[in-house]
N, C-alpha and C positions, 0 to 999 in steps of 0.2 A: 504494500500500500504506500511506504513511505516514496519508493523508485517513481512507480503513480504520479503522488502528489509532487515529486519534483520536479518531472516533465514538464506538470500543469500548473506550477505556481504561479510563471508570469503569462498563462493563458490571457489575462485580460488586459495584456498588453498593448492587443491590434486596436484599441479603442485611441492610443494615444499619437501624437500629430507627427512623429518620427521616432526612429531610432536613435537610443542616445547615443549610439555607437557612430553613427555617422556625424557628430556635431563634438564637436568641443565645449560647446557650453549649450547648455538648454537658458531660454528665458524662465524668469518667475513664471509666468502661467503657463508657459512647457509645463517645467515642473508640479505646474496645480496637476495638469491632464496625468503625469504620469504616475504621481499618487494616486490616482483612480485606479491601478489596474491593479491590485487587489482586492478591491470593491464586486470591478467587474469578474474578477475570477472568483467571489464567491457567488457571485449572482447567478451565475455561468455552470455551475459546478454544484451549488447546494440543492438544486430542484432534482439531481438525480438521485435517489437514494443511497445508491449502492455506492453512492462518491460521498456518502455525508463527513466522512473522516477526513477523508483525501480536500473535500475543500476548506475543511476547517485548518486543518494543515499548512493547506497551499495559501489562502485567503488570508494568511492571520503572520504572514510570515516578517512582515515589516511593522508588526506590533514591538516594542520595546516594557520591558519587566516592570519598568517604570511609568507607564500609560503613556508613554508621548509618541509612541507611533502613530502608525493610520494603518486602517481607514476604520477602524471601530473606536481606538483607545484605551483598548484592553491591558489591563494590568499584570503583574507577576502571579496573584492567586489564581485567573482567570484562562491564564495562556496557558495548552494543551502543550506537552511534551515536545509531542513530532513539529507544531510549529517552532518552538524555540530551536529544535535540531536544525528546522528548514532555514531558520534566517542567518543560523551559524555558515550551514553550507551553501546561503547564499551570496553569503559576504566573501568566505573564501574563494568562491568561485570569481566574484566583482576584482578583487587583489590580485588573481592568480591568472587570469586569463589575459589574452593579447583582442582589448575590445576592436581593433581598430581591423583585426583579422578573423574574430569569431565567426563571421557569416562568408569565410572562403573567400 
């Protein structure tokens, strides 16, 4: 389930205005649109049942422990395990990769 929800974490991605891999800087409301796509990947992902895990996982991965993430604000009592694992190795993946090559 976890392998799942990592494919589909940034499923609600297509909603926003580019890739931030092709820009060096995003504007401020860049950045508004691209906070959304957590939102839309729970939107995307919680109507299906048999994903209820897998979105809450994927959905919830740019929450911080601390409520200051998005797009809920969920706090350290309230975030699910596999999300906190998801935004560990979403981060690492962010530091680790060559963004400017990732799409070949």
């Amino acid at each position: 389930m976890f392998g799942i929800a990592a494919y589909l974490h940034d499923l609600g991605s297509w909603r926003s205005l580019r890739d931030p891999r092709e820009a060096d800087r995003l504007t401020q409301a860049e950045w508004g649109v691209m906070r959304t796509h957590a939102y839309y990947t729970y939107q995307i992902l919680n109507p299906i049942e048999v994903l209820n895990l897998v979105a809450s996982w994927s959905s919830l991965h740019q929450e911080r422990l601390d409520g200051s993430g998005y797009p809920f604000h969920i706090g350290e009592d309230d975030l699910p395990l596999g999300a906190r694992l998801m935004a560990v190795a979403d981060v690492f993946t962010g530091i680790t990769e060559n963004r400017r090559t990732a799409r070949g």
